[in-house]
C-alpha positions as CSV (number, residue, x, y, z in Angstrom):
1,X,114.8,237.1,-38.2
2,X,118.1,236.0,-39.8
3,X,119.7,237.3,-42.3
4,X,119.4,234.8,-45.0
5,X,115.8,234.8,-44.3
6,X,115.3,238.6,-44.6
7,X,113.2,239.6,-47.8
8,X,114.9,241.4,-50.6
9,X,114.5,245.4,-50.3
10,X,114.9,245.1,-46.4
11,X,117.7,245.6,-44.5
12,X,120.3,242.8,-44.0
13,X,122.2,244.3,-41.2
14,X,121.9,245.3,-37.9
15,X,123.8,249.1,-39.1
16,X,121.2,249.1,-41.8
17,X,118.1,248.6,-39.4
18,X,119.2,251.3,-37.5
19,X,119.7,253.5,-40.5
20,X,116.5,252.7,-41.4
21,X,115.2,253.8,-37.7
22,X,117.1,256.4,-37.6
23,X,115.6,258.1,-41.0
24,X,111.8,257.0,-39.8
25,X,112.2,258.4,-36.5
26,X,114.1,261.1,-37.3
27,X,111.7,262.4,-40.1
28,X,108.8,261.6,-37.4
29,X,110.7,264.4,-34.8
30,X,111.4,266.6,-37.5
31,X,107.6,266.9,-38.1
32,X,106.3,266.7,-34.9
33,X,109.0,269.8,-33.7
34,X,107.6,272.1,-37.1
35,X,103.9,271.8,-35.4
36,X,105.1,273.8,-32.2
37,X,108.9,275.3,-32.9
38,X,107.1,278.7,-34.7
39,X,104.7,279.0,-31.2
40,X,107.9,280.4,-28.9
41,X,109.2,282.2,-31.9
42,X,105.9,284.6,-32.4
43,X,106.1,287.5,-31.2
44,X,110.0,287.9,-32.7
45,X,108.0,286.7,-36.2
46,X,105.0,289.4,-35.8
47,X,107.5,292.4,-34.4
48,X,109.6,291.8,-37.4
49,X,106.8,291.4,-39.8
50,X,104.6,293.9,-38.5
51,X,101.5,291.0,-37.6
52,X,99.1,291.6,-35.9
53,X,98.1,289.3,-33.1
54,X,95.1,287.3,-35.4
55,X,97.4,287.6,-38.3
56,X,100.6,285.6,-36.7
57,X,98.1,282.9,-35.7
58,X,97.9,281.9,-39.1
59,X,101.7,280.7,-38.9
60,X,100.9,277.6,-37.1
61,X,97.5,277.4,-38.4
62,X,98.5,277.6,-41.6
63,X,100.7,274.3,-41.1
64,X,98.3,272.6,-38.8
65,X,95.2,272.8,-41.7
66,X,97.5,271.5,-44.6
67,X,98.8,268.3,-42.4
68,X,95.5,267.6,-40.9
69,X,93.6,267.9,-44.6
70,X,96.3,266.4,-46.2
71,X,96.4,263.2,-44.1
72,X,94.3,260.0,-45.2
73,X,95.3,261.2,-48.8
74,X,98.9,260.9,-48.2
75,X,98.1,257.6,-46.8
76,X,97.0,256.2,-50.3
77,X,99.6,257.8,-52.0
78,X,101.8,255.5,-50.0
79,X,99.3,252.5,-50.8
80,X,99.3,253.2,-54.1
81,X,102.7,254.3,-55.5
82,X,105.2,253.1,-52.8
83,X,105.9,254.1,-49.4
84,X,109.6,254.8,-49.8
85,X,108.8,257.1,-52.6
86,X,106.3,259.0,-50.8
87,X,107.9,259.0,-47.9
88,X,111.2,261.0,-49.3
89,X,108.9,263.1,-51.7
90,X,106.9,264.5,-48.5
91,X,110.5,265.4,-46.5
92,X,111.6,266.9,-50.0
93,X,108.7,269.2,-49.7
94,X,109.4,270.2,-45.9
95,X,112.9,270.9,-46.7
96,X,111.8,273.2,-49.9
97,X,108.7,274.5,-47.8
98,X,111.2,275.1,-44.7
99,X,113.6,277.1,-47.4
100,X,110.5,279.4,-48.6
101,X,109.7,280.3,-45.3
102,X,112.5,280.8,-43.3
103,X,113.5,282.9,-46.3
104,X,110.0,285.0,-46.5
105,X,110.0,288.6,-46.9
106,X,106.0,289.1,-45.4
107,X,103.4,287.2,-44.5
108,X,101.8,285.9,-47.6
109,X,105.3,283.9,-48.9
110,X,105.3,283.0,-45.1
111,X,101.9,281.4,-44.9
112,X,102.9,279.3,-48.4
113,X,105.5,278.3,-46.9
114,X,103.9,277.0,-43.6
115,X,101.1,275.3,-45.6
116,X,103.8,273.7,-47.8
117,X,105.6,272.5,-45.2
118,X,102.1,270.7,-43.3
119,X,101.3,269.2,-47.0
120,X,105.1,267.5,-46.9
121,X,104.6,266.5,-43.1
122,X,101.1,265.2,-44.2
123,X,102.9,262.6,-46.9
124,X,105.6,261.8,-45.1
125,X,104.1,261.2,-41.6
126,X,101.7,258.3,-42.9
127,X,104.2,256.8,-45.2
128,X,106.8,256.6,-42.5
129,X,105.2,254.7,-39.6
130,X,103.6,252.6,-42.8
131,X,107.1,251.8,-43.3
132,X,107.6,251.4,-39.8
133,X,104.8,248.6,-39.8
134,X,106.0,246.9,-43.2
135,X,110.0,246.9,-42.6
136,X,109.8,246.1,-38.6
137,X,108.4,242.9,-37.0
138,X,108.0,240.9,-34.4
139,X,110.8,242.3,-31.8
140,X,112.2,244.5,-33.8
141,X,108.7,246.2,-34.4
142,X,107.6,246.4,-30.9
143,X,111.0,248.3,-30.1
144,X,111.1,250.7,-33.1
145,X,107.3,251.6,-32.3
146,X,108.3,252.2,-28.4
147,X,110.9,254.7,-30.1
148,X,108.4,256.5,-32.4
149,X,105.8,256.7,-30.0
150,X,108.1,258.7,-27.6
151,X,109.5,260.7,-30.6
152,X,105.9,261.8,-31.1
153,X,105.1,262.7,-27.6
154,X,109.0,264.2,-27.1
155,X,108.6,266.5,-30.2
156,X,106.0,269.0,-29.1
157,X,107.7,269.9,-25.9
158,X,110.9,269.6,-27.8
159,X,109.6,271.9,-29.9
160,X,108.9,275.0,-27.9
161,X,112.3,274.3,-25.9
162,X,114.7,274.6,-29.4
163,X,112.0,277.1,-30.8
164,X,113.3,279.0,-27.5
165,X,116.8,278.6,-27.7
166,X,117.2,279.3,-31.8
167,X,114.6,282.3,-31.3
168,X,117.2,283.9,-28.2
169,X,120.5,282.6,-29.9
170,X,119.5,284.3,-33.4
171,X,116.2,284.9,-35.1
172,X,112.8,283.9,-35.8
173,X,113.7,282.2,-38.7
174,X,116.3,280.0,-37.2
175,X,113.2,278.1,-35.9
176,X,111.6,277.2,-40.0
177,X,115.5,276.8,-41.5
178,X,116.9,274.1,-39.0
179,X,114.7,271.5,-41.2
180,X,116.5,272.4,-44.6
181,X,120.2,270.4,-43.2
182,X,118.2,267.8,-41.4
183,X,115.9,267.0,-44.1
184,X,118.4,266.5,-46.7
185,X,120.5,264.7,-43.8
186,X,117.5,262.2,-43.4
187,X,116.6,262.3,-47.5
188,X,120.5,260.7,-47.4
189,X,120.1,257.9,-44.9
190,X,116.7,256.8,-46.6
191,X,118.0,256.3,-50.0
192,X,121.3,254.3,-48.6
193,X,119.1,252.6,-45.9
194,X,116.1,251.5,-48.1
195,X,116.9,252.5,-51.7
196,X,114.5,253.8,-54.1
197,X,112.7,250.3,-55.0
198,X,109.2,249.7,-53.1
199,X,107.5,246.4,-51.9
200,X,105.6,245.6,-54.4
201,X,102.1,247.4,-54.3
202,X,98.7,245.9,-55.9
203,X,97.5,248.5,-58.5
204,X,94.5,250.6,-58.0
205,X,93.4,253.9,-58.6
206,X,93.8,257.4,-56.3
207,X,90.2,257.9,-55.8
208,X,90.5,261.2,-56.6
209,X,87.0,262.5,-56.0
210,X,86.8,261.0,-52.0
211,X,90.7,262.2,-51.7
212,X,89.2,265.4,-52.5
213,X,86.1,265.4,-50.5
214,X,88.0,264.3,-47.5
215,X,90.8,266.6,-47.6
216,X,88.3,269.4,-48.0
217,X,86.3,267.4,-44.7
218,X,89.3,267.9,-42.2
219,X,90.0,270.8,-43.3
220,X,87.2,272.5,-42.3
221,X,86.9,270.6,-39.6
222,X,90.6,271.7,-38.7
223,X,89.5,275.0,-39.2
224,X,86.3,275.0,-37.4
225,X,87.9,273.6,-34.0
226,X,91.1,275.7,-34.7
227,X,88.4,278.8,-34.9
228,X,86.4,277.5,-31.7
229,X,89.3,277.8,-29.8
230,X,89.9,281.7,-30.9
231,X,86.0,282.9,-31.3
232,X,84.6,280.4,-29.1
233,X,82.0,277.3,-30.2
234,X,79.0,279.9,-30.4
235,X,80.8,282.0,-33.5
236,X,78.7,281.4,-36.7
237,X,81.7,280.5,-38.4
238,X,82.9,278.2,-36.3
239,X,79.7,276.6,-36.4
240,X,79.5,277.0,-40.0
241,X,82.4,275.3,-40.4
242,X,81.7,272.5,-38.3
243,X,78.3,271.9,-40.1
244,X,79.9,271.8,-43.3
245,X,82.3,269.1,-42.4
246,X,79.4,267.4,-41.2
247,X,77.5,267.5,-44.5
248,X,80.6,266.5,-46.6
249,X,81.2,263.4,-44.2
250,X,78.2,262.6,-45.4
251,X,78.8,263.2,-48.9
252,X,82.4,261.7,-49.0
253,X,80.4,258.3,-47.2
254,X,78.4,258.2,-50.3
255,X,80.7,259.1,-52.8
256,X,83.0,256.6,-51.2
257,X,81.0,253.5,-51.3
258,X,80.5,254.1,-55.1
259,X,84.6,253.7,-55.6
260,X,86.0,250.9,-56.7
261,X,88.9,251.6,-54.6
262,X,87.4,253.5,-51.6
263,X,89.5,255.8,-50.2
264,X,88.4,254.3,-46.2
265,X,87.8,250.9,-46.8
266,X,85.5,248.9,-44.3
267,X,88.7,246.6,-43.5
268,X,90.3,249.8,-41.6
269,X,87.8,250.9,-39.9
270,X,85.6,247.9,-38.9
271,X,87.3,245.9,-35.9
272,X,86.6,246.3,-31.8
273,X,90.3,246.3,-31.4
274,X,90.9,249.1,-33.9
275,X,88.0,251.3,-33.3
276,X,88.6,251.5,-28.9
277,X,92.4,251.9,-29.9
278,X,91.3,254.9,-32.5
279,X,89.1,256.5,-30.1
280,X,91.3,255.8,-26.9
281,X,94.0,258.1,-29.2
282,X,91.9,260.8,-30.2
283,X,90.8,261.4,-26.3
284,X,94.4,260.9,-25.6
285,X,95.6,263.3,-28.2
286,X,92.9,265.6,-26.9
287,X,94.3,265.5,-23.4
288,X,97.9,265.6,-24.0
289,X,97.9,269.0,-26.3
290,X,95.7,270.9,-23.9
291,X,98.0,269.6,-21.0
292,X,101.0,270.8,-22.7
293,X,99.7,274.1,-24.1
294,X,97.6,275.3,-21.3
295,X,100.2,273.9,-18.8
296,X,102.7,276.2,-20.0
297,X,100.1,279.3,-19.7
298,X,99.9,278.3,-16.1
299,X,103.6,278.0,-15.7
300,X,104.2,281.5,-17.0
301,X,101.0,283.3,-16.2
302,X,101.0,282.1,-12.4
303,X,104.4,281.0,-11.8
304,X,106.1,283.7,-13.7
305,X,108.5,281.2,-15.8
306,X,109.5,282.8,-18.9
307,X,108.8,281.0,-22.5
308,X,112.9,279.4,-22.4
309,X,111.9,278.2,-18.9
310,X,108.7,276.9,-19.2
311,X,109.8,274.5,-22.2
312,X,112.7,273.1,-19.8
313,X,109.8,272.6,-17.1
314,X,108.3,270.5,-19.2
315,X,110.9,268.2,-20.7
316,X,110.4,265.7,-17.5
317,X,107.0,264.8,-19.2
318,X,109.4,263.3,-22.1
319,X,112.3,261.9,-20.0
320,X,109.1,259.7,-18.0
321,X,108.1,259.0,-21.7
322,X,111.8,258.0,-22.8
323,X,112.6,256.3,-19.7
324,X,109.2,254.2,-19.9
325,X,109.1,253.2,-23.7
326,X,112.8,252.4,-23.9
327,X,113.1,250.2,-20.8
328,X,110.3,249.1,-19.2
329,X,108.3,248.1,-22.6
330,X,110.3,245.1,-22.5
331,X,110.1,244.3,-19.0
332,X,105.5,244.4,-19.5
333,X,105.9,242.6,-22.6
334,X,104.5,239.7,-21.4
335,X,101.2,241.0,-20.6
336,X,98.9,242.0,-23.5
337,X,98.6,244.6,-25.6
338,X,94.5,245.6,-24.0
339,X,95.9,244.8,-20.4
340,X,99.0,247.5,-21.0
341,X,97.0,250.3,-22.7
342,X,94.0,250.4,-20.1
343,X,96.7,250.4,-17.5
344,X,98.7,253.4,-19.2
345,X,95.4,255.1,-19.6
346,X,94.6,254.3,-16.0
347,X,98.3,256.5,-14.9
348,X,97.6,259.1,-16.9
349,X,94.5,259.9,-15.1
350,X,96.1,259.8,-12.0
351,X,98.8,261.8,-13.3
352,X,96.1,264.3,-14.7
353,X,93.8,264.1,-11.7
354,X,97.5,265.6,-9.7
355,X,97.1,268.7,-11.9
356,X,93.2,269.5,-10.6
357,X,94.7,270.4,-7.0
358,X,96.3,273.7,-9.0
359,X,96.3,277.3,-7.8
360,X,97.7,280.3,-7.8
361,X,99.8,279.3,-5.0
362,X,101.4,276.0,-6.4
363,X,105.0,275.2,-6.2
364,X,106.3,273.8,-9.6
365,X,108.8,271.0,-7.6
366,X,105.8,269.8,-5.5
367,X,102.7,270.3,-7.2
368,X,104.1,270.4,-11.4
369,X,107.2,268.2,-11.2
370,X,105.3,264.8,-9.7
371,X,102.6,264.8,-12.3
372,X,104.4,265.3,-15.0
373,X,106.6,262.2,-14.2
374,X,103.6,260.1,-13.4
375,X,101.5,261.5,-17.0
376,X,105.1,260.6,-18.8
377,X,105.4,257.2,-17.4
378,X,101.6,256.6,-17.9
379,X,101.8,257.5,-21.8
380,X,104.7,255.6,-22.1
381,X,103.1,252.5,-21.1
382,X,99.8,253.1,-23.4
383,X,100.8,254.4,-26.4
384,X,103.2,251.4,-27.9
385,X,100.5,249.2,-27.5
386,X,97.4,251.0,-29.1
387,X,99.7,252.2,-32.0
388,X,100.3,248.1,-32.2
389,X,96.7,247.3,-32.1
390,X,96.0,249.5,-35.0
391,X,98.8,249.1,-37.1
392,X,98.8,244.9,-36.4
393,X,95.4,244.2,-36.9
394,X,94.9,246.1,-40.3
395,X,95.1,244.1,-43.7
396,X,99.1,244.7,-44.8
397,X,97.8,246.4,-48.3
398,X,96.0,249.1,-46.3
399,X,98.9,250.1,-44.0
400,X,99.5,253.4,-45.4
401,X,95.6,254.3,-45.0
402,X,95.5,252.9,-41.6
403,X,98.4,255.1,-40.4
404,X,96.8,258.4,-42.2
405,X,93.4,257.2,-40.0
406,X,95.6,257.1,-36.8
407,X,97.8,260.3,-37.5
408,X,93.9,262.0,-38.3
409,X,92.7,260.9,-35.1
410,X,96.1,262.1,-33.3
411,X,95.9,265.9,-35.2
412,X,91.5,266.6,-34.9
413,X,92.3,265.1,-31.1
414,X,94.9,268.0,-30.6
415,X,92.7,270.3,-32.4
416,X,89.5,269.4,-30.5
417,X,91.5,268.8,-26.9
418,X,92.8,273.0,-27.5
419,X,89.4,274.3,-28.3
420,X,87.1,272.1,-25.8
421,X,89.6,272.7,-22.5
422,X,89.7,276.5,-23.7
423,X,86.3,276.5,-21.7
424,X,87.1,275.9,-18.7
425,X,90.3,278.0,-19.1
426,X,88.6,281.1,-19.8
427,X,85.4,280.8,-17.6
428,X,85.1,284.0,-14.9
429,X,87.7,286.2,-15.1
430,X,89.6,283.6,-16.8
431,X,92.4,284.3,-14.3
432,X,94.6,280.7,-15.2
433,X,95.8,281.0,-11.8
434,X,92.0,279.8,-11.0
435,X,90.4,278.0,-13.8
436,X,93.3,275.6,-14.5
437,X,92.1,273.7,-12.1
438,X,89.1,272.9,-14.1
439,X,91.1,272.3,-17.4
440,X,92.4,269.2,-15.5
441,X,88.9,268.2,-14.4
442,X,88.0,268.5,-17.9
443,X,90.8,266.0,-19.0
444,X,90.2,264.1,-16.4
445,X,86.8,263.0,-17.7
446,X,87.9,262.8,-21.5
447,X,90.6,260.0,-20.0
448,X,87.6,258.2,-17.9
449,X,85.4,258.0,-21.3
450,X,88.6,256.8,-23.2
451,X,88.8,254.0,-20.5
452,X,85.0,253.3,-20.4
453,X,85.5,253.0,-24.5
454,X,88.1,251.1,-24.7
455,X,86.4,248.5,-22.1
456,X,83.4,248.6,-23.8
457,X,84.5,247.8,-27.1
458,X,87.5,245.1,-25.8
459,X,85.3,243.5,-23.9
460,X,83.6,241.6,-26.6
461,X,85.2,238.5,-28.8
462,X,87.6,239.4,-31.4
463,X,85.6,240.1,-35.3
């Protein structure tokens, strides 16, 4: 795209594209680091708040149900009054929210804080990579997606190394401040990168009574998973939870088609290509925060690696990630977007299926190291692609909403990937020396009905 042919409100130059990256990406790693950063930091946080165990859970809880709820929401907010406006409202509120926090004298300003802060990742997650979509194409799009996608799957590991280092270098609270100089760092570079003016947007109302009913949907669903994990899928409220979100699916489906404007319109969610690249996420999602989170039990609780430690261990994962969507994205361009993802897909489970030959006798430089290159490399190579065949395919006015439906899919994945592989985790004695093993056999068969999906619905003509 030259310059003479770039729209007005994008950017003109090649410093101002990379401002614009920059701020997008940045805000994206800011986010992603405030889901885990806290998770090191705990027991500094519940020694100097007197917490119990239960009661420090809530910290990233707390975050975790306000950015899931919050999610398709935020999306229309973007849809509906401007994505660059959204987009620096939401890392306003994580900077404010990150303030509160860090700043809390006991747990209830704490938790308001944390909630806060998931309500301003919520808004500016969506609105971000729906800028992404609108301001990037062609080339240019297909490279800045390559760098978000490994931002996202950088940040949680990221997140537990810095939450490490600020937690040991000063205090607790180290971990929630860092956002306040970065956000208003990033709120800068937007407004000189983009300005305050928006594309224009076609008018159409919030749909507050489905924004409602689905907020209050994934939350409990959120909750109910998040609870599974703790009390186990049996607990009557976990199940009450879960049957509640099932009856207000149902509710929000009804009150929905009723809208003028529905909140989920058919256009995002009907489409082969969409709905095997939405369900090969979720399973992915699913995979990828039990392997990082229960990986790290094994690293400590078996191989004795202490929390600092165990984040470093796990940084290869990200370098594979790095390595693969910065250079060799370009290099598999050529091949489609189906072919690449059901190959990534295809190393991943190899990389995973390295991880089921665990025990308490493993050697982190022969039986961690390899598989956590070949998982990087293999997510890497999937991951641009199936963000492209969501964000592609979907009608232009919907973008926000499309990226709220793909960041949904990402979060309840996590959420239901930490509760489901807690099973296997925890059968017998739940020694992890001995059952991670079967966490990885586990994955193993959530990647394998990811691929069957995705063949099954990619096998049929385009809608």
């Amino acid at each position: 795209m030259t310059q003479e042919s770039v729209p007005a409100g994008l950017p003109r130059s090649d410093r101002a594209w990379a401002l614009v990256l920059t701020a997008i990406v940045g805000a994206e790693f800011m986010l992603q680091l405030d889901g885990t950063i806290v998770n090191v930091a705990l027991p500094a946080l519940q020694s100097d708040l007197h917490l119990s165990v239960s009661g420090g859970s809530w910290v990233p809880n707390g975050f975790l149900l306000a950015f899931g709820g919050l999610l398709l929401f935020a999306g229309r907010l973007g849809d509906v009054l401007g994505h660059r406006k959204v987009f620096l409202a939401g890392i306003a509120l994580v900077v404010v929210a990150s303030l509160v926090a860090g700043l809390a004298p006991n747990l209830e300003v704490l938790l308001a804080g944390r909630v806060l802060q998931g309500a301003g990742a919520a808004i500016a997650g969506p609105t971000g990579l729906a800028l992404l979509a609108i301001v990037f194409q062609g080339e240019r799009q297909q490279r800045a997606l390559g760098l978000y996608s490994t931002v996202t799957g950088l940040g949680a590991s990221a997140g537990m190394v810095l939450g490490g280092v600020l937690t040991w270098a000063g205090d607790w609270r180290w971990s929630l401040l860092v956002n306040v100089p970065i956000g208003l760092v990033l709120i800068v570079i937007t407004a000189r990168a983009l300005g305050l003016r928006d594309e224009p947007t076609r008018s159409r109302p919030l749909g507050l009574p489905s924004a409602l009913l689905s907020t209050t949907v994934l939350v409990t669903a959120v909750y109910g998973i998040v609870h599974a994990a703790e009390s186990g899928w049996g607990d009557r409220w976990t199940l009450t939870a879960l049957g509640a979100a099932a009856v207000l699916v149902v509710v929000l489906l009804l009150v929905d088609r009723r809208a003028a404007e529905p909140l989920l319109p058919v256009a995002v969610l009907t489409g082969r290509d969409r709905a095997g690249a939405f369900l090969s996420l979720l399973l992915l999602a699913a995979v990828l925060t039990g392997f990082l989170v229960y990986l790290v039990q094994y690293l400590q609780g078996a191989l004795g690696f202490d929390a600092l430690r165990s984040g470093l261990a796990i940084l290869p994962f990200g370098l594979a990630l790095l390595a693969t969507t910065q250079l060799l994205t370009g290099r598999i361009a050529a091949f489609g977007l189906k072919t690449r993802a059901l190959a990534g897909l295809a190393v991943v489970l190899a990389g995973v299926a390295w991880l089921t030959r665990l025990d308490g006798g493993g050697a982190y430089a022969s039986d961690v190291l390899p598989a956590l290159v070949v998982t990087g490399l293999g997510v890497g190579v999937a991951i641009v692609p199936l963000n492209m065949i969501v964000l592609s395919t979907a009608p232009s006015e919907y973008a926000g909403v499309t990226a709220g439906v793909l960041q949904t899919a990402l979060t309840v994945g996590g959420s239901l990937g930490l509760a489901t592989l807690l099973i296997p985790l925890t059968q017998g004695t739940g020694d992890v020396a001995r059952t991670i093993s079967s966490v990885f056999a586990w994955a193993c068969g959530a990647l394998a009905v990811a691929l069957l999906l995705a063949l099954i619905f990619w096998s049929h003509p385009k809608d």
